[in-house]
Structure formats: C-alpha cells, structure tokens
N, C-alpha and C positions, 0 to 999 in steps of 0.2 A: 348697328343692328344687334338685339339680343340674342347670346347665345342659345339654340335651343334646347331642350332636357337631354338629348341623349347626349350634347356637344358635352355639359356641362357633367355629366356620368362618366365619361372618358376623360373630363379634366382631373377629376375624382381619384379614378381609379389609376392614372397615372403616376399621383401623389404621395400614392403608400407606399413606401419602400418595399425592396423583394428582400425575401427571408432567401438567404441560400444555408444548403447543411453547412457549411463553415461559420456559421453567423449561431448555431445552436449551441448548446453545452456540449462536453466530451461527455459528463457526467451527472446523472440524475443530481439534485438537490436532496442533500446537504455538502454531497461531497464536491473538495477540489483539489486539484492537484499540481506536482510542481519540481522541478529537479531539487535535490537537495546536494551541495556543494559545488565547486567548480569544477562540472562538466566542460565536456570538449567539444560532445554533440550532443541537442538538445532529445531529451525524450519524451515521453506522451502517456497519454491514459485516456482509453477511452469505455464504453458501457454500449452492448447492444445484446438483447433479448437472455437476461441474465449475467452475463456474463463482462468481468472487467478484464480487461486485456493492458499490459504495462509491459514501456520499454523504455530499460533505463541501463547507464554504464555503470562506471566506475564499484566503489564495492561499500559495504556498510562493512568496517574493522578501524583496526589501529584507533588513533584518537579523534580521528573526524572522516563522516561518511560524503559518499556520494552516490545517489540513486537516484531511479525515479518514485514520489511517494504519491500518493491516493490518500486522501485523508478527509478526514470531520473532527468538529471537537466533540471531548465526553467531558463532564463534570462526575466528578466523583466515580463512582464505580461503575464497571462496565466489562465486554467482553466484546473480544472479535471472533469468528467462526471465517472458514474458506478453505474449499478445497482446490492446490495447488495443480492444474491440470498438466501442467507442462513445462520445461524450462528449456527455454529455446537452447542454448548453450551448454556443450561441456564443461566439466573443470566446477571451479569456484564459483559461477554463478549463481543468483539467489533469485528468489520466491519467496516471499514473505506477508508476517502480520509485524505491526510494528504500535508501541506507545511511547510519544517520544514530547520530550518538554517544551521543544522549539522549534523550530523550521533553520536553526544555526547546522552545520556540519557534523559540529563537536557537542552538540545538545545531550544529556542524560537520556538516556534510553533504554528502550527493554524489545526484541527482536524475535520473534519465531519463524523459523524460515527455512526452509529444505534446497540443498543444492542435488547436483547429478553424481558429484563425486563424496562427498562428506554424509550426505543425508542428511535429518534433521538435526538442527541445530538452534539452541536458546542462549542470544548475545546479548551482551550486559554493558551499558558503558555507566558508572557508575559517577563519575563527577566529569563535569563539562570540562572537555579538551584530555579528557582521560582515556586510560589503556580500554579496549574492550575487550571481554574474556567470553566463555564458551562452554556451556555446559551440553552434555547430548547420551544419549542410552545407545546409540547400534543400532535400535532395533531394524531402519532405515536407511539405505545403503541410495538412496537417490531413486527409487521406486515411485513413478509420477504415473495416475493420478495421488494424491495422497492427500488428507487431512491437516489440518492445523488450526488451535486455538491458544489465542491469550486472553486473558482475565486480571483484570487489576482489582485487589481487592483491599482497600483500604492502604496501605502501603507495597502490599505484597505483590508483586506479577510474578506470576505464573502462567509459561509456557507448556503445551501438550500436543501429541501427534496421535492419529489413528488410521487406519486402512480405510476404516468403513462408515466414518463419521457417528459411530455410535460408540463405541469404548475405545475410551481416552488411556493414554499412556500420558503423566509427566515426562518431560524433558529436561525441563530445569526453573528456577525459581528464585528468586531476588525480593529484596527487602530498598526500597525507594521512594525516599519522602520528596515527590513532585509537588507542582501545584494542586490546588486542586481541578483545573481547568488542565487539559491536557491534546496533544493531537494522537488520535487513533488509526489505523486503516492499514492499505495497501502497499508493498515495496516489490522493485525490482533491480536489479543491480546485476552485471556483467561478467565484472573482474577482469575488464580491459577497459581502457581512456578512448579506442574511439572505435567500438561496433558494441550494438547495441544489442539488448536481452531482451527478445520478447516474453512474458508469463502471461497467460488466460487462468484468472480464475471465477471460479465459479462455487453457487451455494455461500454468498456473502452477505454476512449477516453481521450488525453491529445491536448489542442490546445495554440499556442501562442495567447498572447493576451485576453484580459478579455472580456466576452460576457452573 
C-alpha cells in the first residue's frame, strides 16, 4: 500500500535534524574564539544583543599567556574599540583588546587592558617566548565601566583609554614588525589556574585601517 501525502510529510519533517541553541555559534561571524595556553579550566565567549561576555584564567604576562581570546583576522591596518563593562575579579585580573601574531602562548603581541587593581595597562611582548613589559599613565585606578582602544598602524600599535569614549588618552605605544595578516579582538584573563574571570563588553567595534 502507498504511503499517503500526509504519511509522507511526517516522513519529511522527521528527517531534518533539530537545531538546538548548543548547535549555534557563540559568536556572530567573523569572529572565533579559543583559550590561549595551558589552561586548567576551559573558558568561553559568547555574544548576545551587543554585547561579548568572556571567561578566561590564567594571566597575559611573563613570557607566555594564558586566557580566554575573542578574535578575527585584520590585514594590515586596523583598530579595535570596547568598552570594558566589568571585571568579574579583584586583583590582577584583565579585560582587554589585544593584536597578537599567533594563537601560540608566547606569540609577539601588543595588549590594552584595564584590571581592578592596576588600571589601565599597554603590554608588549616583543619577541616570541620574550619578557612582557608595561607601559600605563594612572590616570585609571580600575574604574569599570571604562573605554579602550588599540590601533596598529603600519608597524606601530598604539594603546588608549578614555571614560567616555570620545577623548582618548594614550597609554602606551610600541614599534612591531608582525605579519601582515594578524589576530585581533577580545581577552580575558583571571590571574589564578582554576576560577574563572568573567568580562562583558560592550560598544565592539573592529575597523580596517588605523584612526
């Protein structure tokens, strides 16, 4: 006997797989994300009606990082914008924009990022598997929400902080011959091996070109 149409509509429809929210991205396209070094506990990133939220350990210093990153690539020149809403943790914990060469640990990098106890802060790791150093103004003593931008400009990044996302203060500034293809974006980091840092930010913006 031939199945009839509606049999044949339910064989159909049984067919498709189900979409569950676990089966979506965390993160709008182009962006992806991912721990960067040997974490203890895994972290996350995810994007919902503006806003990125990231939770990550360990710390971006010494000669090789670990965090949670948010990233896209840029070619050539570019800028990140993000207002750092919150930093789940005391202490050393971070919030950050970051341009980094690799997805390795110890990758060249360039860092903008405000903690609760230091304030803003522009980290430099200058050659892969190298010291990372610190350049910063005061002006920002861990006062969240807060501004931040970096800018690569042909060799040069440059980190900046502001209260109100309209007048920029430099923070600090480094000279860094990368590829020309490079990773941009999001960081979080703890400054402990196994509880995690949440940071929401918001006002995320990545543009070609330096401005």
């Amino acid at each position: 006997m031939k199945p009839n149409s509606f049999a044949l509509a339910l064989l159909f429809v049984a067919s498709i797989p189900l979409v569950r929210a676990a089966d979506s991205p965390a993160l709008p396209s182009p962006w992806q994300h991912q721990d960067i070094g040997a974490v203890q506990v895994a972290g996350s990133a995810t994007a919902a009606e503006g806003v990125f939220t990231l939770k990550g350990t360990l710390d971006i210093w010494g000669t090789n990082d670990g965090f949670q990153f948010a990233w896209q690539t840029l070619k050539g020149n570019g800028t990140i914008i993000a207002r750092v809403q919150s930093v789940a943790l005391s202490g050393h914990a971070k919030g950050g924009l970051m341009i980094r060469e690799s997805l390795e640990a110890g990758s060249r990098q360039a860092t903008m990022c405000d903690t609760p106890t230091d304030g803003c802060q522009f980290l430099v790791r200058a050659e892969t598997g190298g010291v990372t150093t610190v350049q910063k103004t005061g002006l920002n003593k861990g006062a969240l929400p807060y501004w931040l931008k970096l800018v690569r400009a042909g060799d040069q990044l440059t980190g900046y902080e502001s209260a109100d996302g309209k007048t920029w203060t430099q923070t600090g500034t480094t000279k860094l011959k990368l590829p020309e293809t490079v990773l941009i974006g999001l960081t979080a980091s703890s400054h402990l091996k196994d509880k995690l840092c949440a940071v929401p930010f918001d006002h995320v913006t990545v543009t070609q070109g330096a401005k």
